[in-house]
C-alpha positions in Angstrom: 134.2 107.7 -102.6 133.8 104.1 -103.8 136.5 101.3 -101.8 137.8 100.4 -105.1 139.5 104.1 -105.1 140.4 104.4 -102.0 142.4 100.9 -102.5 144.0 102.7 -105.6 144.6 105.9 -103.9 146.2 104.1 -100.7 148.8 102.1 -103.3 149.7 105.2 -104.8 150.0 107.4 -101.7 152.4 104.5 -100.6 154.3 103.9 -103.5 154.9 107.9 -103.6 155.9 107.5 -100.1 158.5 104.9 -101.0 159.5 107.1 -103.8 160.1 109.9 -101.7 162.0 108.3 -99.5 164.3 106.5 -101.7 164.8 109.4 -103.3 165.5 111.2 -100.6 168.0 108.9 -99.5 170.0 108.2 -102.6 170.2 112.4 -103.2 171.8 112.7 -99.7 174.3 109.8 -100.6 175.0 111.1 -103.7 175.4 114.1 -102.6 178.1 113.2 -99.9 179.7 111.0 -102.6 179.7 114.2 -104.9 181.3 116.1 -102.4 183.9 114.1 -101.6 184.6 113.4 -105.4 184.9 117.2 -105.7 187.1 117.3 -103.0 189.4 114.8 -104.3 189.4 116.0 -107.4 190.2 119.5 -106.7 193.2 118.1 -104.6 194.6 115.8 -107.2 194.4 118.3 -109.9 195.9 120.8 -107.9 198.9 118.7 -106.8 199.6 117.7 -110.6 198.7 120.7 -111.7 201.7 122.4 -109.3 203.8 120.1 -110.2 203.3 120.7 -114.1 204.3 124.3 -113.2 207.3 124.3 -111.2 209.7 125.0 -113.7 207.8 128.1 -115.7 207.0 129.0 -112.0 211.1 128.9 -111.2 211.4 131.0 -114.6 208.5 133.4 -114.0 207.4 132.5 -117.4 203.8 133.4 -117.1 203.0 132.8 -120.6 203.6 129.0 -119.9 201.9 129.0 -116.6 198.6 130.8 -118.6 198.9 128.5 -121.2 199.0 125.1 -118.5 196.1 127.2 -116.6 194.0 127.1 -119.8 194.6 123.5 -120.6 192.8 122.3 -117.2 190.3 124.9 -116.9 188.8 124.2 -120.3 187.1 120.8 -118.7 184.7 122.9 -117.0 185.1 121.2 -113.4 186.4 123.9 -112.2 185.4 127.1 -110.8 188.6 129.1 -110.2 192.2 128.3 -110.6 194.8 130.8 -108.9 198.4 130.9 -108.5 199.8 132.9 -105.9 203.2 134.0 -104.9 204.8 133.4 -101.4 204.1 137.4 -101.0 199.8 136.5 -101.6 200.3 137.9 -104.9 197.8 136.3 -107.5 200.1 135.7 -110.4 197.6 133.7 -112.8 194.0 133.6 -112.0 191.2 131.9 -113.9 187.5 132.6 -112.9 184.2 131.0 -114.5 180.7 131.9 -113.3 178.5 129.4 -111.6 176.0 128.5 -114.8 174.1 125.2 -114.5 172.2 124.4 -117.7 169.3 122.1 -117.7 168.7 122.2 -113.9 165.9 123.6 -112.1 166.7 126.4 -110.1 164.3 124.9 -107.1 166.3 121.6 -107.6 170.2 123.4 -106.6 168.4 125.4 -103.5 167.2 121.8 -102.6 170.6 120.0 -103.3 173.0 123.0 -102.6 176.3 121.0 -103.1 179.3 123.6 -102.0 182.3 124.2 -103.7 185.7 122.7 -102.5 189.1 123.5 -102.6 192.3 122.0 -103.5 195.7 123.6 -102.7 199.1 122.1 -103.6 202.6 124.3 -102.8 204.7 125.1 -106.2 208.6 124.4 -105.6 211.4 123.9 -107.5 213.3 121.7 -105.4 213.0 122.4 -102.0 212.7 126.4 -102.5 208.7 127.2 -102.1 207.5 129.2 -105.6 204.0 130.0 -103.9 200.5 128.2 -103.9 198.2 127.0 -106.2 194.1 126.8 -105.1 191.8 124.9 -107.5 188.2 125.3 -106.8 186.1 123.1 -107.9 182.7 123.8 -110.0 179.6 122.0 -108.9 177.5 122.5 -112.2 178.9 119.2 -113.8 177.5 117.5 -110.6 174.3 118.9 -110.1 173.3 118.7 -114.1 174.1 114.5 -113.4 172.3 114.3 -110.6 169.2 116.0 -112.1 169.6 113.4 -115.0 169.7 110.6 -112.5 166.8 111.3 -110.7 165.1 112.1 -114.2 165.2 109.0 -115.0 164.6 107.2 -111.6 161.4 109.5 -111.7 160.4 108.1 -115.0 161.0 104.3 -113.8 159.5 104.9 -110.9 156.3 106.5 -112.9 156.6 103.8 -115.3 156.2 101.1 -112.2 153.6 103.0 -110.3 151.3 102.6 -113.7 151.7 99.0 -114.1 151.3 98.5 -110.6 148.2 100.8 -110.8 147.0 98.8 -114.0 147.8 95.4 -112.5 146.1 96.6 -108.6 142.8 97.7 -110.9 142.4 94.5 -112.4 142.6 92.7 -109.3 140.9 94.5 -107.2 137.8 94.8 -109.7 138.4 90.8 -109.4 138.7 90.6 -105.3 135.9 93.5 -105.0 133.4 92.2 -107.6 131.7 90.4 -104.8 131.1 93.6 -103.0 129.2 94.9 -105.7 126.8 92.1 -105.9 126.1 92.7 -102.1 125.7 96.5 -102.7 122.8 95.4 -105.4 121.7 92.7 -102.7 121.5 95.6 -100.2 119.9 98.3 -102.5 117.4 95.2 -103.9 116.6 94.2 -100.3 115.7 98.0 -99.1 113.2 98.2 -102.2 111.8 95.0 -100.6 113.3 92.8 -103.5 114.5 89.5 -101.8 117.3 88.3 -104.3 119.9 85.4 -103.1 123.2 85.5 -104.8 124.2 82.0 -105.8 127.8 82.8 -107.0 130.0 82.5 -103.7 133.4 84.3 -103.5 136.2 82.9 -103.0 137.8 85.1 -99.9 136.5 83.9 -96.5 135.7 87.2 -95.1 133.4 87.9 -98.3 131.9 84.5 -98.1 130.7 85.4 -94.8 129.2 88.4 -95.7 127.7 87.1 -98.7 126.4 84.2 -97.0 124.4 86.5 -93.9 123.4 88.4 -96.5 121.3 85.6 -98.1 120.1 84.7 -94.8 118.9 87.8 -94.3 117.1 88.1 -97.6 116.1 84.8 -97.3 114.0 85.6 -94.0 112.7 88.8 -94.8 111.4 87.1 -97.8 109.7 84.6 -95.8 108.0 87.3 -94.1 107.2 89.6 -96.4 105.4 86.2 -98.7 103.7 85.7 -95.1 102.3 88.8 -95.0 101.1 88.5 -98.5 99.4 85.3 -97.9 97.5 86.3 -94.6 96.4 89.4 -96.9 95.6 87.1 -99.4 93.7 84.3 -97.3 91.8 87.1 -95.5 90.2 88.7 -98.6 89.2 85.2 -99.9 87.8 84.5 -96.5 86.1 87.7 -96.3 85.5 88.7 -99.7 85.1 85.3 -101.4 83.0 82.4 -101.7 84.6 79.4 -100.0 82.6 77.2 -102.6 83.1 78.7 -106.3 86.1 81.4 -105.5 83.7 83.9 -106.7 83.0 87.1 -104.9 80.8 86.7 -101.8 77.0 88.4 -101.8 78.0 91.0 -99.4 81.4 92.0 -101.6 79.1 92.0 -104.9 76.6 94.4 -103.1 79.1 96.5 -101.7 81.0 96.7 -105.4 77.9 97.5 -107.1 76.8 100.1 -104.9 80.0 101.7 -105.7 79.7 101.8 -109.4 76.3 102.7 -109.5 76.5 105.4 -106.9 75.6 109.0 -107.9 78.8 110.5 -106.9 81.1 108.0 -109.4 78.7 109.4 -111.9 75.6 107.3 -113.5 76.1 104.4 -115.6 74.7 101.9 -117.9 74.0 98.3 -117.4 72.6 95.1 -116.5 71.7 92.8 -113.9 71.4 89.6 -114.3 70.4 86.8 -111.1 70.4 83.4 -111.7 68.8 80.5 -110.0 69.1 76.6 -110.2 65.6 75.4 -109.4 64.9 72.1 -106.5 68.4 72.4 -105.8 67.9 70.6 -102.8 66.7 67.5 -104.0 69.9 67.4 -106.2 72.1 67.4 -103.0 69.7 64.8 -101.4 70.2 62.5 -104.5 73.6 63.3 -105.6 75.6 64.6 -102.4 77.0 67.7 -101.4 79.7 66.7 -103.1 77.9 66.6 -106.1 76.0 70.0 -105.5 79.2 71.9 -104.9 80.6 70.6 -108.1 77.6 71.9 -110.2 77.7 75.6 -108.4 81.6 75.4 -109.4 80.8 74.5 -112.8 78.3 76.8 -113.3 80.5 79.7 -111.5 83.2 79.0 -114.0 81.2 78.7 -117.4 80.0 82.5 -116.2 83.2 83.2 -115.2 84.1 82.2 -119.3 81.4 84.1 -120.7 82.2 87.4 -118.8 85.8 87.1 -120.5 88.7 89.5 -118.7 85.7 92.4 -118.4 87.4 94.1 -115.1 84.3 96.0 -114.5 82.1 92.9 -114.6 81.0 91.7 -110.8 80.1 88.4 -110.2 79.4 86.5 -107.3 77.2 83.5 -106.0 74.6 85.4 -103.7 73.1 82.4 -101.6 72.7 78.9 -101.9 71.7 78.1 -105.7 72.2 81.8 -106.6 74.6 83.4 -108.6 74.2 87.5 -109.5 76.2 89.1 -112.3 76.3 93.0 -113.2 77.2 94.1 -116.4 78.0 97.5 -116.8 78.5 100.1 -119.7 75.9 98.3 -122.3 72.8 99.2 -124.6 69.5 97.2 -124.0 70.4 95.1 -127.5 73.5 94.1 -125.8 72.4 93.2 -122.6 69.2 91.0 -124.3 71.9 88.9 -126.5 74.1 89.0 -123.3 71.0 87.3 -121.3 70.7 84.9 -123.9 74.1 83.8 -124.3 74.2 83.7 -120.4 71.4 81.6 -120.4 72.3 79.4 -123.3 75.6 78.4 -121.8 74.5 77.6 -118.2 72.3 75.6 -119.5 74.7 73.4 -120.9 76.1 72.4 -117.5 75.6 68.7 -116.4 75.6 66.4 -113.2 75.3 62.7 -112.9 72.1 62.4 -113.5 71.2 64.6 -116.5 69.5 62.6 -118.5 67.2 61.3 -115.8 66.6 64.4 -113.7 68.1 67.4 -115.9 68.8 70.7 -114.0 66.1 73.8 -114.4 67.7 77.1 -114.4 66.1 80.2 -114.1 67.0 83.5 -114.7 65.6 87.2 -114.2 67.7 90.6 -115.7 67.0 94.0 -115.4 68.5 96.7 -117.7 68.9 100.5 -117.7 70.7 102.8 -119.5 71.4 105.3 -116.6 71.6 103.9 -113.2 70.6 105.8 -109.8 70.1 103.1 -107.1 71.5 99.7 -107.1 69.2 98.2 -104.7 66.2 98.9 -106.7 68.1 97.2 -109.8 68.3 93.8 -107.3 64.8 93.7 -106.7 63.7 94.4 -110.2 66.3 91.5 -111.1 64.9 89.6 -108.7 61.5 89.9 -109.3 62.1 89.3 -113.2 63.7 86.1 -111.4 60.6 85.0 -109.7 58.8 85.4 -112.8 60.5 83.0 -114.4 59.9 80.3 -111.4 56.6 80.6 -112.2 57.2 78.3 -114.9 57.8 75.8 -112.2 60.0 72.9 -113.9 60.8 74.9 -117.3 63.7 76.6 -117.6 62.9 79.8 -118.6 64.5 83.8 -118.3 62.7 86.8 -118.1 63.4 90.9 -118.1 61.8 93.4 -116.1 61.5 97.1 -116.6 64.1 99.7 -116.0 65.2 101.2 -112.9 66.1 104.1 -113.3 64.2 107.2 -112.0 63.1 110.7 -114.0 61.4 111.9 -116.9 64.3 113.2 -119.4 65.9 111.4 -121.6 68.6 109.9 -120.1 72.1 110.7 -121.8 73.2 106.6 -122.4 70.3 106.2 -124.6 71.4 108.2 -127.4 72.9 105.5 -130.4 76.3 104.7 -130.4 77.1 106.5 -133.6 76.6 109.5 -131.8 78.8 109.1 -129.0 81.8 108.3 -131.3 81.1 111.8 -133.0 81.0 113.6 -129.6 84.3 111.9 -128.3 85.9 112.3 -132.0 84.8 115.7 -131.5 85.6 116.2 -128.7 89.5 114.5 -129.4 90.0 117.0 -132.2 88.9 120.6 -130.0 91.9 119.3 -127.8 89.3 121.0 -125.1 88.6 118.6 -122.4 87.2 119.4 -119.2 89.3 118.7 -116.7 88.7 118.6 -112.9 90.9 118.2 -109.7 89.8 116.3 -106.4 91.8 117.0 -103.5 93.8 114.4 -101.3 94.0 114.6 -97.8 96.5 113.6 -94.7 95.4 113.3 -91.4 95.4 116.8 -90.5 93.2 117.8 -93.6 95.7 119.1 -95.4 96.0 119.0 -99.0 99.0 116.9 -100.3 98.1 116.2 -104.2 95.0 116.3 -106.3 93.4 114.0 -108.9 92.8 115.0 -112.5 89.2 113.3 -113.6 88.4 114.0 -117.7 84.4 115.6 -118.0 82.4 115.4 -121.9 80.5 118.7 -122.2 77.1 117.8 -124.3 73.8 119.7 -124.2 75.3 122.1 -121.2 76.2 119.0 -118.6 79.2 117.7 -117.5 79.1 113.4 -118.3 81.6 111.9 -116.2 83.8 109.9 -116.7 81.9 107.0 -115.9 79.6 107.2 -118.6 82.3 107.9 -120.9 84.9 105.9 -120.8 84.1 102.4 -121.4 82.8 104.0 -124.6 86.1 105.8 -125.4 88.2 102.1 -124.5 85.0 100.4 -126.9 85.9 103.0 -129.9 89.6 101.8 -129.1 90.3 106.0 -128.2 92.1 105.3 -125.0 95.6 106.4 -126.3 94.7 109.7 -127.5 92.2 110.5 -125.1 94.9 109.8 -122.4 97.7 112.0 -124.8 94.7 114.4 -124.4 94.1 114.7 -120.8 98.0 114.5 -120.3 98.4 117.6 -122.4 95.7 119.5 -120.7 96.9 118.4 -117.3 100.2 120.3 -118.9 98.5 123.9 -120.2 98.2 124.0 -116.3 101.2 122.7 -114.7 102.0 126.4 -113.5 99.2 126.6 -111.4 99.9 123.4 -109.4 101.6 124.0 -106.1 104.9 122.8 -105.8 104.6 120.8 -102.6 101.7 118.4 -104.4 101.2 115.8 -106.5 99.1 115.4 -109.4 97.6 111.8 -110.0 96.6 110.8 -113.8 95.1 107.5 -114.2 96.1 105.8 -117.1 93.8 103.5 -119.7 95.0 99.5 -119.6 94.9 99.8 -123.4 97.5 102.9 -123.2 99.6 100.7 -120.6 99.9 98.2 -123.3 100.7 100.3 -126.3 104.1 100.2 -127.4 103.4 103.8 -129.3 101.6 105.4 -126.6 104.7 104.3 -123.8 107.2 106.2 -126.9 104.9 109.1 -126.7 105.0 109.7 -123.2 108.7 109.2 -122.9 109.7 111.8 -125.7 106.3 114.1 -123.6 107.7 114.0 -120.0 111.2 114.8 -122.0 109.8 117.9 -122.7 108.3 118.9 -119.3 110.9 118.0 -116.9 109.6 119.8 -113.8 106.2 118.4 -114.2 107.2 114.9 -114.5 108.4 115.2 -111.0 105.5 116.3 -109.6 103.3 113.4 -111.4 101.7 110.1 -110.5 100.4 108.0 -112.6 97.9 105.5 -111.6 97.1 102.3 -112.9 94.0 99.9 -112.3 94.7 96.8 -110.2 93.8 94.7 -112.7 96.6 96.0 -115.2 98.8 93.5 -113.4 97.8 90.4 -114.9 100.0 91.3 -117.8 102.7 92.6 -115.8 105.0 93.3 -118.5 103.8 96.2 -120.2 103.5 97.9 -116.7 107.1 96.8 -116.4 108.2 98.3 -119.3 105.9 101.8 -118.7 107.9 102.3 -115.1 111.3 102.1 -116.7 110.4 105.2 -118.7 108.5 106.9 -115.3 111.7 106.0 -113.4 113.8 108.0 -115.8 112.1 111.5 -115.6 111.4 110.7 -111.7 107.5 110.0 -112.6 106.1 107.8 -109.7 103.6 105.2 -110.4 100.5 104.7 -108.1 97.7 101.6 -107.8 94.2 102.7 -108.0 91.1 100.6 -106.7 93.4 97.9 -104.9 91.9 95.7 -103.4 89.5 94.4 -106.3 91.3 92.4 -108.0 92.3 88.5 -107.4 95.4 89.2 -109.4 98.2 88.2 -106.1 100.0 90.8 -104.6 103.6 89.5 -105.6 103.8 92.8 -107.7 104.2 95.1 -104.2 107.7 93.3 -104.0 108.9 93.9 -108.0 107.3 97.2 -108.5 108.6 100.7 -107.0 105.2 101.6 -106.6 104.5 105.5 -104.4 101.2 104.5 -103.0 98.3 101.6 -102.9 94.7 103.4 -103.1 91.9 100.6 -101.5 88.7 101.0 -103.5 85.7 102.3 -101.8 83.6 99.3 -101.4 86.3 98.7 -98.1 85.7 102.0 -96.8 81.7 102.2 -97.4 80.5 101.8 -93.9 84.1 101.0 -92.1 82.8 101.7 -89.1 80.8 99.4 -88.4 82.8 96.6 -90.5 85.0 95.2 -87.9 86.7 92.8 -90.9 86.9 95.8 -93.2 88.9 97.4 -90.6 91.0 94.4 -90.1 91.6 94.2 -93.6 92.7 97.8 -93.9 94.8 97.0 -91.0 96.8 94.2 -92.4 97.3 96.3 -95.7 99.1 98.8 -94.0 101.5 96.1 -92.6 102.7 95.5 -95.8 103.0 98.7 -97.4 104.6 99.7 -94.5 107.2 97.5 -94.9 107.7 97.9 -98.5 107.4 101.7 -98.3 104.1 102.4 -100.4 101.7 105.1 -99.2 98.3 103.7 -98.5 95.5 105.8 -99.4 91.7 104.7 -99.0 89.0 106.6 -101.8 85.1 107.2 -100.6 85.2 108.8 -97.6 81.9 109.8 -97.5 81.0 110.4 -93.9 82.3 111.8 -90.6 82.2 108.2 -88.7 84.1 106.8 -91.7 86.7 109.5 -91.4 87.1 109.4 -88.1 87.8 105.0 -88.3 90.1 105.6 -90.9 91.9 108.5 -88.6 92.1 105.7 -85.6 93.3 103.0 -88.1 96.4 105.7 -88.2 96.3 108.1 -91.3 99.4 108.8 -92.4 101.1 107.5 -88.6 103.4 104.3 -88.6 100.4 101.7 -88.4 97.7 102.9 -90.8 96.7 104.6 -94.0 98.4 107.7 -94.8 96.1 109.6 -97.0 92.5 109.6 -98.2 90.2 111.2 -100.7 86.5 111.7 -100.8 83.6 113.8 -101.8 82.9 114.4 -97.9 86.6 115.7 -97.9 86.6 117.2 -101.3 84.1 117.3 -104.1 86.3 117.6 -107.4 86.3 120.9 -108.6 87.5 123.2 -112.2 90.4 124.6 -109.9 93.1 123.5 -108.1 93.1 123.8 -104.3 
């Protein structure tokens, strides 16, 4: 019960206190006051009624007596009027029942006013006739108090309201400052720091309002701390203190990931770039100078890359940047090669015109890729083909990696992919499959759907598939698609898991496809709160669309969930303004853990702060027993650490749900 009733109650239990009491009171003074009216009413009308009578009483003329009897008793005061003679005989005698009109009958048992008696002597002169009794009748008396207290009642109901009215008002005045704090208090627990600028006006509320801000103020402080040293340690570990680009050791680790047989086989390009006698530019220029070009040149590929999230870029060492384009044909990854060579080219240092700078540049393309490390040497080979040419800037390609001798499924023309996905779209049939999430005691606690394209009798994965689908701009249905098939089996999914979905950027920011899914989770309430839906990191750089997709989650009870964290630049302000169910690290900081002491500190410091903010951390690629076992002492799922993890080691996905 809120305060603001209680205060109400509590002025209406004491105002029907007073009531009761004042009421209670005036009926016991009225009632005494009654009583003695009826006494001395009965006696006076007694006394003039006996003397009215003395001379038919001398006469015996009864008819007189009857007709003086009548006269009085038709007032209705009275209960009986008798005349006796000095022998107790009742000469005259009028009787009326006890009828009370208009009273409750619990209201005379409460009251119950008795009757009194009046007696005057009858003479004529000083010789005694007999004795007259007047009894009075207490129905007059108990009808006016019942109207009485009627109408004090109705006062008193009448004050009560306004008072009522008057007490909401001001209390929803006085108490408004309360429910500011409650917000404060329910915003700080949800690790949202507000400050409350509008003071009230009570000192004791001040003073609440006031620690309060402290408070939020400090655990703010902390919580931005936390996200900084986060922040500063992936851009000492991760970055390159020069350019701000990715580090050689964080590109390798990236593009082993994406190009790894168990993510599925991809297409794409890699492309390593060289700035020739780069150290006689530093000797005639400066450092200075030389750091200025590798930033320059960093930034116009940073430019030509656009907001590609899949793109990895980094300056591998000294004069050498590598970039990996994935998800293209070999006519897209030739103009891409020349474009990239084209713009470097245009970047200048002081002395251009004297000295201008020689770039170099190898690339190696293939349209299904099975070992990253044998793309980098073909890309680097291709790269000291070009130096051959010595002081002409120059790029070249080299052959294919890839390994095999069928026909690999990416080289089929584009036309013929949009006719398998439309297809596929249309049959409302895709494969779905379910990889199981662990805890630290290897048990199952939710599963992830991943879509599968049947063609020829193989399973593509999703990989392969779906930076076509977002290219053919299919993303919305295809996600409506997997959605509804995720659906067809919701009644096979045990009731103490979850069920992660990852959703397409372009759905994320389609107005149509966030109405769909609200009028769809409508319609299958007991699913919805079972679901997760999982976003890419790098969603958050427009953070309003995800803002408006977790105010429909929130109303069916959907949670929403962060998939390869980690990645992305994007800062981690979001983990304070987004009630986010878990953060999942991407597998390039679990590839090798244990033997990555920063990796491990990294991890580390994640869980600190979604510890505090109450997010699940979960790690992806667990591919080995040593990795397992560091991830188990880095505390999954205790106070300090992860708290669940997913892998092919631990679970390869599968057509049925574990």
């Amino acid at each position: 019960m809120t305060l603001f009733r209680q205060l109400i109650i509590a002025i209406v239990t004491l105002f029907v206190i007073l009531y009761s009491v004042e009421v209670g009171m005036g009926v016991y003074q009225s009632r005494l006051l009654v009583e003695q009216q009826m006494k001395v009413h009965a006696q006076d009308t007694a006394t003039s009624l006996a003397l009215s009578m003395s001379q038919a009483a001398s006469e015996n003329d009864l008819a007189t007596l009857e007709t003086l009897f009548n006269a009085i008793s038709d007032s209705g005061y009275y209960q009986r009027i008798y005349f006796t003679n000095l022998k107790k005989d009742v000469l005259v005698d009028r009787s009326f029942p006890v009828l009370v009109e208009g009273v409750p009958d619990w209201f005379i048992e409460l009251i119950q006013i008795e009757p009194h008696e009046g007696k005057a002597e009858v003479s004529s002169g000083w010789a005694m006739l007999g004795e007259l009794t007047v009894v009075s009748h207490p129905g007059q008396f108990y009808l006016r108090l019942w109207e009485e207290n009627k109408k004090r009642l109705i006062w008193f109901s009448l004050v009560t309201l306004s008072v009522c009215i008057l007490s909401a008002i001001a209390l929803g005045i006085i108490l408004r400052p309360l429910v500011r704090v409650e917000r404060q208090a329910n915003a700080i627990c949800n690790k949202e720091f507000i400050i409350q600028d509008t003071l009230p006006g009570s000192r004791e509320l001040k003073s609440v309002v006031l620690a309060m801000n402290r408070m939020a103020k400090q655990l703010k402080e902390i919580f931005d701390s936390q996200l900084n040293l986060i922040q500063q340690l992936q851009k000492k570990s991760l970055r390159d203190s020069v350019t701000g680009l990715s580090n050689r050791a964080d590109f390798d680790a990236r593009f082993d990931h994406l190009t790894s047989s168990d993510a599925g086989p991809v297409s794409g390009a890699v492309y390593i770039l060289a700035i020739a006698k780069f150290d006689a530019v530093n000797d005639k220029a400066g450092r200075d100078e030389g750091n200025a070009i590798l930033r320059r040149v960093g930034e116009v590929l940073e430019q030509i890359t656009g907001d590609n999230p899949n793109v990895l870029l980094a300056r591998r060492q000294g004069p050498q940047f590598s970039l990996f384009v994935p998800d293209l044909i070999r006519e897209d990854a030739l103009l891409l090669a020349r474009k990239i060579y084209d713009v470097v080219l245009t970047v200048e240092w002081k002395f251009q015109e004297q000295d201008p700078l020689i770039i170099h540049m190898g690339m190696c393309f293939s349209p299904e890729i099975e070992n990253a490390r044998d793309m980098l040497v073909e890309a680097d080979l291709a790269l000291k083909k070009a130096q051959n040419n010595g002081d002409v800037s120059s790029w070249m390609e080299l052959g294919a990696a890839q390994g095999g001798d069928s026909i690999p499924l990416l080289s089929r023309p584009i036309p013929e992919w949009r006719t398998l996905l439309e297809a596929e779209l249309e049959s409302q049939s895709l494969p779905i499959v379910f990889q199981p999430i662990f805890s630290s005691s290897r048990q199952i606690i939710g599963q992830e759907v991943f879509a599968r394209l049947e063609s020829e009798g193989r399973l593509i994965t999703a990989g392969i598939f779906m930076p076509l689908v977002e290219r053919f701009g299919l993303s919305v249905q295809f996600d409506q698609l997997v959605l509804n098939r995720v659906a067809d089996l919701a009644s096979a999914i045990p009731d103490n898991q979850f069920i992660c979905i990852n959703l397409c950027t372009c759905s994320i920011q389609n107005d149509e496809f966030v109405s769909w899914l609200d009028k769809w989770l409508l319609h299958h309430p007991s699913l919805a709160t079972q679901l997760i839906m999982e976003i890419p990191e790098h969603a958050m750089r427009a953070i309003e669309p995800v803002r408006n997709l977790v105010q429909v989650l929130q109303k069916y009870k959907v949670r929403l969930g962060i998939d390869h964290f980690g990645l992305d630049s994007t800062a981690f302000g979001y983990l304070s303004s987004l009630p986010l169910h878990h953060a999942k690290v991407h597998r390039s900081f679990i590839q090798e853990i244990d033997s990555k002491p920063d990796n491990r500190f990294y991890i580390e410091s994640l869980a600190q702060i979604t510890r505090t903010r109450d997010i699940l951390l979960m790690v992806e690629g667990v591919e080995s027993q040593e990795e397992w076992e560091t991830v188990v002492t880095l505390g999954i799922d205790a106070a300090q650490g992860v708290d669940a993890a997913q892998g092919f080691w631990l679970g390869a996905p599968s057509t049925a749900l574990l």
